[in-house]
C-alpha positions as CSV (number, residue, x, y, z in Angstrom):
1,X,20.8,-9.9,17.2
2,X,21.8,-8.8,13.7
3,X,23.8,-11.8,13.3
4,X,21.0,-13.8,14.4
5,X,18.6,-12.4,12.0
6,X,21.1,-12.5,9.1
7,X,21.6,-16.9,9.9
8,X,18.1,-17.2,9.8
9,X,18.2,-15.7,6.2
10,X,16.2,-12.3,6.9
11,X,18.1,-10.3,4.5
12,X,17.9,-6.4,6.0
13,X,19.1,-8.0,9.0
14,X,21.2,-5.2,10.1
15,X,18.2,-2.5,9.8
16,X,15.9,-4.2,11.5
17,X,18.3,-4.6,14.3
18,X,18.6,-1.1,14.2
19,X,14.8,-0.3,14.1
20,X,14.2,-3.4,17.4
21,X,16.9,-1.3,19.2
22,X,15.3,2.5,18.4
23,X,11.7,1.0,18.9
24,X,12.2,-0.7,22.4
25,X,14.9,2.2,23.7
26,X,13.0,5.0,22.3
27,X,16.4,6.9,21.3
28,X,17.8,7.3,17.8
29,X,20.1,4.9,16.3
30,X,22.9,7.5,15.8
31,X,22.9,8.2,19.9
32,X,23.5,4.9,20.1
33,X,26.3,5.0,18.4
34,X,27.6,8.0,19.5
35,X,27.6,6.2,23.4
36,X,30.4,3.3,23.6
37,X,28.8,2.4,27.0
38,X,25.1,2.5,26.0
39,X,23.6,0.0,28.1
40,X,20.0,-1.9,27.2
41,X,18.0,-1.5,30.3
42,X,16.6,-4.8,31.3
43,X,13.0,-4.5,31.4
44,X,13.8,-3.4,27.1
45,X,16.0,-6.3,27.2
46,X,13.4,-8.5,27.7
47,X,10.9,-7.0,24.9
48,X,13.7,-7.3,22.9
49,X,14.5,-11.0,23.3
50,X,10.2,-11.4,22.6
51,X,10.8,-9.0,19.3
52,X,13.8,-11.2,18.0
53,X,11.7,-14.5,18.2
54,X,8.7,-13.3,16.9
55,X,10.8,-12.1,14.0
56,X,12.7,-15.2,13.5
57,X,9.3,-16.8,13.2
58,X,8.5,-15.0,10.1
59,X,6.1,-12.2,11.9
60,X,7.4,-9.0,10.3
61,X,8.2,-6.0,12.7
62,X,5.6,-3.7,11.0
63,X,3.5,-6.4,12.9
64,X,5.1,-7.0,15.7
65,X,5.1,-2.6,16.3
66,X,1.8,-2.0,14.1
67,X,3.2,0.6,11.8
68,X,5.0,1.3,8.6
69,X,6.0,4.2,6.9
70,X,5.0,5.0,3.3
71,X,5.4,9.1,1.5
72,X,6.9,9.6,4.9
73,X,3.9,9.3,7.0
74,X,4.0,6.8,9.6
75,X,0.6,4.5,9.3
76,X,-1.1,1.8,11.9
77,X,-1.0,-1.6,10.2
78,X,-2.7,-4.7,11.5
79,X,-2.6,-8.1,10.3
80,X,-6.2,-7.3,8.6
81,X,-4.2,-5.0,6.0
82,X,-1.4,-5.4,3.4
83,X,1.6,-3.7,4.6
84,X,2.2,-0.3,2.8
85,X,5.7,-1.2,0.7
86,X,7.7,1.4,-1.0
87,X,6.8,0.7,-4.9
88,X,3.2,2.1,-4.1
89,X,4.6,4.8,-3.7
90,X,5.2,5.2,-7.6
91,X,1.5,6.1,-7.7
92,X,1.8,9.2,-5.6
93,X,4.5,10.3,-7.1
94,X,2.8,10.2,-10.7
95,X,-0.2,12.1,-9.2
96,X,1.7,14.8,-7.9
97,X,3.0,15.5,-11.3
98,X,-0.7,15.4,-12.7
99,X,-3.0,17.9,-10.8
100,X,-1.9,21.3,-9.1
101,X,-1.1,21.1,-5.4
102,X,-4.2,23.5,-4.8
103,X,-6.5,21.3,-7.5
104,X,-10.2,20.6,-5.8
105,X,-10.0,16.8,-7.2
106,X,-12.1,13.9,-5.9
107,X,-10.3,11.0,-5.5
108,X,-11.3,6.9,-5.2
109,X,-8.9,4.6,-4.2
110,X,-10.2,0.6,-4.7
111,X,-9.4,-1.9,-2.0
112,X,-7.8,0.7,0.1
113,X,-6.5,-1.4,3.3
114,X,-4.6,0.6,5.6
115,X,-5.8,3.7,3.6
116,X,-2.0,4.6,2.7
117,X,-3.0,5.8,-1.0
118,X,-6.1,7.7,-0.6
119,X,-4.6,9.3,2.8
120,X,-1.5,9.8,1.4
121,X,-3.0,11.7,-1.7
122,X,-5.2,13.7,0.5
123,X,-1.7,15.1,2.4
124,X,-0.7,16.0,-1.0
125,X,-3.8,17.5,-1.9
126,X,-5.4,19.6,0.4
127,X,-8.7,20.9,-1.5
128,X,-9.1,17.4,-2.3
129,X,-11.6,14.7,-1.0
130,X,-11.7,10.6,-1.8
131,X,-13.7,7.6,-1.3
132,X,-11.8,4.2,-0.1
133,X,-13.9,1.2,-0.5
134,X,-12.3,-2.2,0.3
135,X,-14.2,-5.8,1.1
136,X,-13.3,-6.4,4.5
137,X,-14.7,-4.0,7.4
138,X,-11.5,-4.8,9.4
139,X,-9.5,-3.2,6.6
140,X,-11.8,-0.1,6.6
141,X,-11.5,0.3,10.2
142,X,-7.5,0.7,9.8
143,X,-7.9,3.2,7.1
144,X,-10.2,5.3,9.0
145,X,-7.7,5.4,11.9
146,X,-5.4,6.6,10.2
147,X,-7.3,9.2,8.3
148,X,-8.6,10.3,12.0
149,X,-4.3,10.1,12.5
150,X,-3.3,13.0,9.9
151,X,-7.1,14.9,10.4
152,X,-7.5,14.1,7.1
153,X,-11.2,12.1,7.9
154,X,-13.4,15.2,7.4
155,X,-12.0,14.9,3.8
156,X,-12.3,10.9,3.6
157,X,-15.0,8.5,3.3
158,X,-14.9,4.9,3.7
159,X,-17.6,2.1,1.7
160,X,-17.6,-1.5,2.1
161,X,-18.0,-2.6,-1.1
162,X,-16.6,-5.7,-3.2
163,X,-14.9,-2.9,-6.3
164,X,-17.6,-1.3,-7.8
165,X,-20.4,-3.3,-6.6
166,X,-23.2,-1.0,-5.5
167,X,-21.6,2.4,-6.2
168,X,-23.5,4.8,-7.1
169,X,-23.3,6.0,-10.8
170,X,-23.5,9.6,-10.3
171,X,-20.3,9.6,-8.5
172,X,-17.3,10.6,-10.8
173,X,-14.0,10.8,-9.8
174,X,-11.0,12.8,-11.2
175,X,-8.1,10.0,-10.1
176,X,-8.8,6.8,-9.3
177,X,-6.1,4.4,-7.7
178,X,-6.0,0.8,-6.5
179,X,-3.0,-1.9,-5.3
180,X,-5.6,-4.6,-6.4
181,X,-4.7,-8.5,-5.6
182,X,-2.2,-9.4,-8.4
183,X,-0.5,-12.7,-6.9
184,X,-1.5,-15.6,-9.1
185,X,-2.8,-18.1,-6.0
186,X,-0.6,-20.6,-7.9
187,X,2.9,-19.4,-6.4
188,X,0.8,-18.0,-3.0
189,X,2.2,-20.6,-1.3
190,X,5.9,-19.9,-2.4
191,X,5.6,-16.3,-1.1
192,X,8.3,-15.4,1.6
193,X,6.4,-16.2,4.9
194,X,6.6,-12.7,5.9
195,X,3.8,-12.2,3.2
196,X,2.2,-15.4,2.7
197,X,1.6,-15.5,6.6
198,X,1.3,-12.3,7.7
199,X,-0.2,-10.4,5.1
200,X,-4.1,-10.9,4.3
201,X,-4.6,-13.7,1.7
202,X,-8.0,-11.3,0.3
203,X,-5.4,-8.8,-0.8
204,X,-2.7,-11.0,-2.5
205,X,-4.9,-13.2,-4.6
206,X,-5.2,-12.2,-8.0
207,X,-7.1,-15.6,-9.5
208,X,-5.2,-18.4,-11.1
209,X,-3.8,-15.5,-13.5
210,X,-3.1,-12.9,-11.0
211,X,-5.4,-10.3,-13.4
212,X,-8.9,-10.9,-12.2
213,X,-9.0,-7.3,-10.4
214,X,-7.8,-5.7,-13.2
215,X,-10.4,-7.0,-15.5
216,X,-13.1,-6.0,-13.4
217,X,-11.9,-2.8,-13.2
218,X,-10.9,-2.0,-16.4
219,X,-14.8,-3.0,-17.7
220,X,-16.2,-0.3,-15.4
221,X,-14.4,2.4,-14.6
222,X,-15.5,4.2,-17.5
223,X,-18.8,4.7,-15.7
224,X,-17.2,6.4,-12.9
225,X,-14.0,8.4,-14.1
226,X,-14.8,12.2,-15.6
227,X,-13.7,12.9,-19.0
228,X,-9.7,13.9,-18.7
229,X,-9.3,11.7,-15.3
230,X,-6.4,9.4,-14.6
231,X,-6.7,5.8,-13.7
232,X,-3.2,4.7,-11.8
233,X,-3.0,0.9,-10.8
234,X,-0.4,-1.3,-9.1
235,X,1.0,-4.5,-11.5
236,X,3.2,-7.4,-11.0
237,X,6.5,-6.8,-12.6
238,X,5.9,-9.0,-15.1
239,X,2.3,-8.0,-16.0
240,X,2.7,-5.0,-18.0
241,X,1.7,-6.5,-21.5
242,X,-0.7,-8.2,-20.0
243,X,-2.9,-5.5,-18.1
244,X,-2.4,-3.2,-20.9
245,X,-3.9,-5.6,-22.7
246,X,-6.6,-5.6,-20.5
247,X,-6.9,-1.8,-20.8
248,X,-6.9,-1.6,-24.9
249,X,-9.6,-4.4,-24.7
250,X,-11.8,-2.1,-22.6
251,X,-10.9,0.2,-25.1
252,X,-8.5,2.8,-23.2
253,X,-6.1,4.0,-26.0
254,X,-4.2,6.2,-23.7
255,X,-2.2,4.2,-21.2
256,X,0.9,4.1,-20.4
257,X,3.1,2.3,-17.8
258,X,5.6,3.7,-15.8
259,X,8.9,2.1,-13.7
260,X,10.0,2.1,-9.8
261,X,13.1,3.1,-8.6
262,X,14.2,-0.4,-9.1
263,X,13.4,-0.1,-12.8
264,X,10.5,-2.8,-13.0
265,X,7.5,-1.8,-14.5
266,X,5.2,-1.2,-11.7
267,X,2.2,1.0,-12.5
268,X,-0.4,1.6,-15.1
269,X,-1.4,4.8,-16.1
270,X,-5.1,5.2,-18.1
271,X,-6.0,9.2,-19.2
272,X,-9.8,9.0,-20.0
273,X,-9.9,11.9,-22.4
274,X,-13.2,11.0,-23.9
275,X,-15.8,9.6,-22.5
């Protein structure tokens, strides 16, 4: 199977064999091991064989299982939803360095798809509450499940609502957070299939420049962020001059951009400490 995988040019072929193995037995990997005459039953065998050929069709296996792990919670994912991937999690770890654990903070969180953000923030912060709007009302309909998941949806609230449109101008917010669209829809169609097919279109298409969610957000967030609140957005790897561009013209002079673990620039930071 892992040797399969590998021809085919999926490059973490050896974990996911792992992970097909673990999901269909139900026993942990190192068991496994640890049992030279482990046998596959053959009723797993079969789901197996129908895993390994939906995966060697480009269908990833937080699709094929409909979950993913991000901030080590594990989160329902349907094809309606961008799949929760590790950089995001740069943005929760710069919040927990800004506000106290105990800190009574509202929180909005911009095209929130599966929810991972806001829900993850609201594990982290529980005197918290936050507002997730995205577009699509399949989208919302994952991120309420898996607020129901971690009982975090007394404390959640979800808004259709194309960014800002329609929000109402009383509401202000102490963090706000987004993974906006930043794929320019010129190199869409050069995406790994795994993303450009099984990932929502909606939430990888930034515009021709990949920047056209920023700009909207950038020109009105100031209406809805309280005075010494933190804005944290997703970029591209290559857009950090550009978005912070964005941000000075919309005349943020406090902002800051901060690396993954792989070292690429990955989110922008915005401290609103005038208003």
């Amino acid at each position: 199977m892992k040797m399969t995988m590998a021809e085919m040019g999926i490059m973490t072929a050896e974990l996911e064999a792992r992970l097909i193995l673990e999901q269909r037995c139900r026993i942990d990997w190192g068991k496994i091991i640890a049992d030279p005459g482990f046998l596959v039953p053959e009723q797993e065998r079969r789901k197996i064989a129908d895993d390994l050929e939906e995966r060697l069709q480009g269908r990833p296996l937080s699709k094929i299982y409909g979950k993913k792990e991000f901030w080590g919670l594990e989160f329902e994912v349907t094809d309606d939803v961008l799949d929760p991937r590790p950089d995001t999690e740069t943005i929760i770890d710069i919040a927990v360095q800004r506000f106290p654990k105990d800190a009574d903070i509202k929180i909005l969180d911009m095209g929130t798809g599966s929810g991972c953000l806001l829900v993850s923030l609201l594990h982290e912060f529980p005197n918290a509450t936050g507002l997730g709007l995205d577009i699509s009302p399949k989208a919302l309909a994952v991120a309420k499940c898996n607020a129901q998941k971690f009982n975090l949806d007394s404390r959640a609230e979800f808004v259709e609502s194309d960014w800002f449109a329609g929000l109402d101008e009383s509401l202000q917010f102490d963090l706000i957070v987004s993974n906006p669209p930043y794929i320019s829809n010129r190199v869409i169609p050069d995406l790994e299939p795994e993303v450009r097919n099984f990932d929502p279109i909606q939430a990888l298409d930034g515009g021709e420049d990949g920047l056209q969610a920023y700009k909207i957000i950038f020109s009105t967030i100031n209406l809805f962020i309280k005075k010494g609140g933190t804005g944290l957005f997703e970029i591209g790897y290559d857009q950090k001059n550009d978005v912070m561009r964005i941000g000075r013209e919309s005349r943020f002079s406090d902002i800051s951009v901060h690396r993954d673990l792989a070292g690429q620039p990955r989110v922008v930071e915005i401290y609103c400490g005038d208003k």
